[in-house]
C-alpha positions in Angstrom: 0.0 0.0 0.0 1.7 3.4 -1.2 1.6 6.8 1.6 -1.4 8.3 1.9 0.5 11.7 1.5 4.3 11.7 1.2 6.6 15.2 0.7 10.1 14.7 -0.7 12.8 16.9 0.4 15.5 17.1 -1.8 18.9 18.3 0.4 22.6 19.1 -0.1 24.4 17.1 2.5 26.9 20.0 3.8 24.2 22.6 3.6 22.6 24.4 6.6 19.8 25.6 5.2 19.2 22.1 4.3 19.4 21.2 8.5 16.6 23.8 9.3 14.3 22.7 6.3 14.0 19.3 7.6 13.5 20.0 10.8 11.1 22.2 10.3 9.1 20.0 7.8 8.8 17.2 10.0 7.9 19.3 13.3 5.1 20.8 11.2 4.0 17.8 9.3 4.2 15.5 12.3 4.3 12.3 10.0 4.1 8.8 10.6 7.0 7.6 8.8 10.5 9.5 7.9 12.2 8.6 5.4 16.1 9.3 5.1 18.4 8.3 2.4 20.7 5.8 4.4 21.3 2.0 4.6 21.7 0.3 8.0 25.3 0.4 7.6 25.5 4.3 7.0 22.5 4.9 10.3 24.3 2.7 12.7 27.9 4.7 11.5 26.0 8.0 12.1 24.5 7.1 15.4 27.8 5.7 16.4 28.9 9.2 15.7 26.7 11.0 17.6 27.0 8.8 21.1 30.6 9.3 20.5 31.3 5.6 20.6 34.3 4.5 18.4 33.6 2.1 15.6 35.6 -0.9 16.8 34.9 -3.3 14.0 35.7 -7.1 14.2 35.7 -7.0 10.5 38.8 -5.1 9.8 41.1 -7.4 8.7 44.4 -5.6 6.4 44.4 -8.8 3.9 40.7 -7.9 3.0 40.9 -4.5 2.4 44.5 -5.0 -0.1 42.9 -7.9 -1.8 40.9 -7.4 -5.4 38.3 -5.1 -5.7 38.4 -4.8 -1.9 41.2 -2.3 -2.3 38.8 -0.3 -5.3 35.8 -0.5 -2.8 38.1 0.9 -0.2 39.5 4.1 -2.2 36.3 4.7 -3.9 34.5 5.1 -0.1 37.7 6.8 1.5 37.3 9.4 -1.6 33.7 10.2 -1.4 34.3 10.6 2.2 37.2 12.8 2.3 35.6 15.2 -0.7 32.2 15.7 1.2 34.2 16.3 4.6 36.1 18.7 3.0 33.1 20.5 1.8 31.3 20.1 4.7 34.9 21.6 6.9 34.4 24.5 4.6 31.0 25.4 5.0 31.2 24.6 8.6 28.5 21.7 8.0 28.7 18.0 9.1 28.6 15.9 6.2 25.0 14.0 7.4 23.6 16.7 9.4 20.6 16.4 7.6 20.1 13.1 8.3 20.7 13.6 11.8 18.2 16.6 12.2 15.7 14.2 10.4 16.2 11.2 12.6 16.2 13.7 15.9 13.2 15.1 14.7 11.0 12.1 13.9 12.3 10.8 17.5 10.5 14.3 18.9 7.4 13.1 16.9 7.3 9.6 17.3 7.7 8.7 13.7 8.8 5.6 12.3 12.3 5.8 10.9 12.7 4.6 7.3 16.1 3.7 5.8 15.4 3.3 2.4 18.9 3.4 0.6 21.0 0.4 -0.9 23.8 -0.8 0.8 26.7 1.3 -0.2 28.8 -1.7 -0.9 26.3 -3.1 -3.1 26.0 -0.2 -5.1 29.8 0.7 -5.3 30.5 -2.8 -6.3 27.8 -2.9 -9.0 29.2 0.0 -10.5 32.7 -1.1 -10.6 31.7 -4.4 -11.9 29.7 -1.9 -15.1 33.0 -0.1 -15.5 35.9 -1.2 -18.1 39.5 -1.5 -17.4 40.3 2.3 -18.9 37.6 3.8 -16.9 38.8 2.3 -13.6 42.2 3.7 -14.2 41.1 6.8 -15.0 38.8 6.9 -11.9 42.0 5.3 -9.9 43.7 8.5 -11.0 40.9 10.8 -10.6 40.9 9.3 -6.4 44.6 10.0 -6.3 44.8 13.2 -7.8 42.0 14.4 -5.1 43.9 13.1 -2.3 47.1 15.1 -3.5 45.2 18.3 -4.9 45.0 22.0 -3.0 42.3 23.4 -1.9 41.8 25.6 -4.7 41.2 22.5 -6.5 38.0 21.9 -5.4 34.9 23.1 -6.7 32.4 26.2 -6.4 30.9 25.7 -2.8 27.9 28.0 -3.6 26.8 26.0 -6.5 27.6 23.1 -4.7 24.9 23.8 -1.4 22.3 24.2 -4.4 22.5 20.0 -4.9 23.6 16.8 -3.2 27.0 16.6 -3.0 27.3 12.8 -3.7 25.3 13.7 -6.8 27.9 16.3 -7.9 30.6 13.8 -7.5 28.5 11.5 -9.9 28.5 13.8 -12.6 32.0 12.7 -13.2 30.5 9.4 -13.8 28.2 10.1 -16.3 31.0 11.8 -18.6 33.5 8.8 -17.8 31.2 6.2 -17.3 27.3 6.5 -18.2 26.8 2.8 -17.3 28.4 3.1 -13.9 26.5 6.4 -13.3 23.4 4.5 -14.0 24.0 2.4 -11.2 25.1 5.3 -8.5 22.0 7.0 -9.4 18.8 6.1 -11.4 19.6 2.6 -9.9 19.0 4.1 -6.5 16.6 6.1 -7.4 14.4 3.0 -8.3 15.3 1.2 -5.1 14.4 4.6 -2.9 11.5 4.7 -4.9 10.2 1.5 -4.6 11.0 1.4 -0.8 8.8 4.6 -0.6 5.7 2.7 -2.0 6.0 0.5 0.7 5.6 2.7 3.7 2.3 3.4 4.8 0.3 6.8 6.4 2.0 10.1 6.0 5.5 10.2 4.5 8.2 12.6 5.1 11.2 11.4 3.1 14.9 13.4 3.4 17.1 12.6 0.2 19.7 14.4 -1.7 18.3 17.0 -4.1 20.2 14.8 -7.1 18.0 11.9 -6.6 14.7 13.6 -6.2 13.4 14.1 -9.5 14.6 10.3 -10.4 12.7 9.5 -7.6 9.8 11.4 -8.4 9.6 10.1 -11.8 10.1 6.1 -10.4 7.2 7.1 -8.0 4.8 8.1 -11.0 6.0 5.3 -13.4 6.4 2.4 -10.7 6.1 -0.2 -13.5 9.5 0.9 -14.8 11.1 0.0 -11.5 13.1 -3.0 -11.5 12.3 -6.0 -9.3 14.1 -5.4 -6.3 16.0 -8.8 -6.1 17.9 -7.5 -9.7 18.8 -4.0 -8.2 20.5 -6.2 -5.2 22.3 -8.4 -6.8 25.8 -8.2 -7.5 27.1 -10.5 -10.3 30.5 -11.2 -11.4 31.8 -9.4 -14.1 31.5 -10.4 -17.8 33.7 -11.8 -20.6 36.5 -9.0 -21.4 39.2 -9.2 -23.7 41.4 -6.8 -21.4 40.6 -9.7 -18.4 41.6 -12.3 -21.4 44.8 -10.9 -22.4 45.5 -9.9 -18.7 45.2 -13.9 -17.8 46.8 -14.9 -21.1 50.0 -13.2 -20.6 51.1 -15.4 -17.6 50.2 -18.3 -19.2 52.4 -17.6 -22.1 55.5 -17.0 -20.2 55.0 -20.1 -18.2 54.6 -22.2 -21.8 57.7 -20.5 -23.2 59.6 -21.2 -20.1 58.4 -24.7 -19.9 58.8 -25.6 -23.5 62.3 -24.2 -23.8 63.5 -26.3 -21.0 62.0 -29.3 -22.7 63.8 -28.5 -25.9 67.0 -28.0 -23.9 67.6 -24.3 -24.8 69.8 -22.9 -22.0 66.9 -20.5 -19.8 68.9 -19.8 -17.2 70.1 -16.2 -18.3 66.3 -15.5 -19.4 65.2 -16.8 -16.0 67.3 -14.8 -14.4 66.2 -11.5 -16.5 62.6 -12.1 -15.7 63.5 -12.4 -12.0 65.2 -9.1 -11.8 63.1 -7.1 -14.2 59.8 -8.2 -12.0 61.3 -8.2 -8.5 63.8 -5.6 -9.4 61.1 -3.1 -10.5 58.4 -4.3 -7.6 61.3 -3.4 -5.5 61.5 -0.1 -6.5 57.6 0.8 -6.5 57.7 -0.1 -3.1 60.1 2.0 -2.0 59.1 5.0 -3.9 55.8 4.6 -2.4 57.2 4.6 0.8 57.8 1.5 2.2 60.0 0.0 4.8 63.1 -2.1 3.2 61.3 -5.4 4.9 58.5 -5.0 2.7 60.1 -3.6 -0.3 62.3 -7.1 -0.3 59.0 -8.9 0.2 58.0 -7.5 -2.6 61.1 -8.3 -4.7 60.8 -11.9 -3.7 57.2 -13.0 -4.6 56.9 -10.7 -8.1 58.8 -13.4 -10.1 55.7 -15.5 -8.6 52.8 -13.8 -8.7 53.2 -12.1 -11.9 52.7 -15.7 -13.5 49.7 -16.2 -11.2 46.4 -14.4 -12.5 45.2 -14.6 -9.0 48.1 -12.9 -6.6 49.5 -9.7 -6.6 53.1 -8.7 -5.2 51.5 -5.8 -3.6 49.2 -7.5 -1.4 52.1 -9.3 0.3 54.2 -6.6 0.7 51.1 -4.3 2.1 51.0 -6.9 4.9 54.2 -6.6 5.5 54.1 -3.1 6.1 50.8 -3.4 8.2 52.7 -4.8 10.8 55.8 -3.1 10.8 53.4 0.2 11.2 51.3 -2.1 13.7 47.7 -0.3 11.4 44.7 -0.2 13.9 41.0 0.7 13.9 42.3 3.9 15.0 44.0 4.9 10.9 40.3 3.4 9.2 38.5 5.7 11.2 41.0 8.7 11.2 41.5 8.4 6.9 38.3 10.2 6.5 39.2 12.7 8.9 42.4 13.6 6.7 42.3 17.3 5.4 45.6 17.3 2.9 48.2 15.2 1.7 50.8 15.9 4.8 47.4 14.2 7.0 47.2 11.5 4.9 51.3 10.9 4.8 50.9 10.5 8.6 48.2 8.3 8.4 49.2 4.3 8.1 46.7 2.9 6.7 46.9 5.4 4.1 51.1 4.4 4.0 49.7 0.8 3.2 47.7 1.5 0.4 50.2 3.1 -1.4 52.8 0.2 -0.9 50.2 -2.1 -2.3 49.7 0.0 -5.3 53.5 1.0 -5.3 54.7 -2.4 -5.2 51.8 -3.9 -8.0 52.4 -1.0 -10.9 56.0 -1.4 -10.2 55.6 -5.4 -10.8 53.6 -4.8 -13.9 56.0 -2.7 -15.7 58.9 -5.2 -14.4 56.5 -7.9 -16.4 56.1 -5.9 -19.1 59.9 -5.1 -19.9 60.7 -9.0 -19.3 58.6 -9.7 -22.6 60.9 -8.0 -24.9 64.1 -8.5 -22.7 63.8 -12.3 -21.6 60.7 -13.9 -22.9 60.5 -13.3 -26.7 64.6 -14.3 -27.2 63.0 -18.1 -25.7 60.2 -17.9 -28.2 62.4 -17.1 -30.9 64.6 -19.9 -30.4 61.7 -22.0 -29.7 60.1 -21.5 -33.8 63.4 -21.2 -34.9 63.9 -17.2 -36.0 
């Protein structure tokens, strides 16, 4: 059964005004439900907040977060977090005051608390999963380049109190990727939408102002909503070539290897080339990213192996390494967001990690690249006889 009478109000997340327009909405409307654009995940985090209590996950394990798309997941929410704190800093606005204001204000009413966003996770992962190869380096970059940029890089903060801040932030997505961006937002538009229909009595619901025409429109045209089970689901990526050639290229080197030995061509100078070249230049990322000698020679040792293995990556073992020689706690997750500049983030060591990882695994790709020319296609040559 769909609200007898529901009032959308569309907010900017760092915006005052926004704070005293949802208070004032729900104090006057006295509703029976409130709606607020937030999963469980993002309520409990913002209560957590609020009582002051520190978030002392049992799930924060360093292997998880360098592993995969873990590591993607993890930058993509450590950016959005950083660029609407930073927004919020300036305007002198918590990021999620809104939110809060609506939550303390149904409380003061008695209303039923809704929480009718998806799962950030779900939705992050879904959108990386629409994203090619090109476009995930380019928003890899795009992450980076935030976390080292000035101040003065940031945008208009006038024009940005006019929308939601998440939504600006997406229209970087629609240019680089429109099939991501369709996930991030008309895919939760649907699913706010359709969670709307499903209250009942008089709805008040908070959401960004970006979402609140799509939202509008899915609410008028609930037939063009997507069953919900589909907008949940997160599948595993697709047939690529990039994936193919990516999985192809180990599986080469080990053939040539393997069928030079057999034919009794000497390997041992080529062996040793592909050796040095991958843990030589793993080595080096490391280090330039920062990382302690320990975990630098970590990374030196297992290249040669897991750039022949589709499935490991050097950086992942030398990123634990460095987790525990910088002993990384709850205390660096929590405090990355809280980061206001490059010299914050240098200080933080979670932050220290990351870059190891990602030192260590571009510095092991371009070691593996270089070994092609340099030690792999003199075997092959032998091998056909040129």
């Amino acid at each position: 059964m769909p609200p007898e009478k529901l009032k959308i109000i569309g907010t900017a997340h760092v915006s005052q005004l926004s704070v005293e327009e949802v208070k004032t909405a729900i104090l006057e409307d006295e509703p029976d439900v409130v709606a607020v654009e937030l999963d469980p995940n993002r309520y409990y985090n913002l209560m957590n907040q609020k009582e002051g209590v520190a978030e002392e996950s049992k799930k924060f394990k360093m292997g998880e977060i360098i592993k995969g798309n873990n590591l993607t997941l993890f930058l993509v929410s450590a950016f959005l977090s950083y660029f609407q704190k930073k927004i919020g800093d300036d305007l002198g606005v918590k990021p999620g005051a809104e939110m809060m204001a609506a939550i303390e204000s149904a409380e003061q009413v008695g209303a039923k608390i809704a929480l009718i966003d998806r799962d950030i996770q779900i939705t992050l992962q879904r959108a990386l999963n629409q994203m090619s190869l090109w476009e995930k380096l380019k928003f890899f970059y795009g992450i980076m380049g935030s976390f080292f940029g000035s101040d003065d890089e940031l945008e208009d903060l006038e024009s940005i109190k006019e929308g939601d801040v998440l939504a600006e932030v997406m229209e970087y997505f629609q240019e680089m990727s429109p099939r991501a961006y369709e996930v991030l937002v008309k895919e939760r538009d649907a699913y706010m939408a359709h969670m709307l229909l499903n209250q009942e009595g008089d709805v008040v619901a908070v959401v960004g102002a970006g979402h609140r025409k799509g939202i509008q429109h899915y609410l008028e045209h609930p037939q063009e909503i997507a069953p919900l089970h589909q907008l949940m689901q997160v599948q595993k990526t697709g047939f690529s070539w990039s994936k193919l050639v990516i999985f192809l290229i180990p599986v080469a080197i080990i053939i040539i290897f393997l069928l030079a030995f057999l034919k009794g061509i000497n390997i041992q100078m080529n062996l040793f080339q592909f050796v040095l070249l991958t843990g030589g230049f793993s080595f080096v990322g490391s280090l330039l990213a920062g990382s302690r000698l320990l975990s630098a020679a970590v990374a030196f040792l297992v290249a040669p192996i897991t750039s022949i293995h589709p499935l490991l990556a050097a950086g992942w073992f030398a990123g634990i390494v460095e987790a525990k020689l910088r002993r990384v706690s709850m205390d660096d997750l929590s405090d990355l967001g809280k980061c206001e500049g490059f010299k914050e983030l240098w200080g933080n060591r979670l932050f220290r990690v990351l870059l190891v990882v990602v030192g260590a695994n571009i510095g092991c790709t371009i070691g593996t690249l270089l070994s092609i020319p340099n030690a792999i296609w003199p075997l092959f040559s032998q091998l056909i006889g040129w």
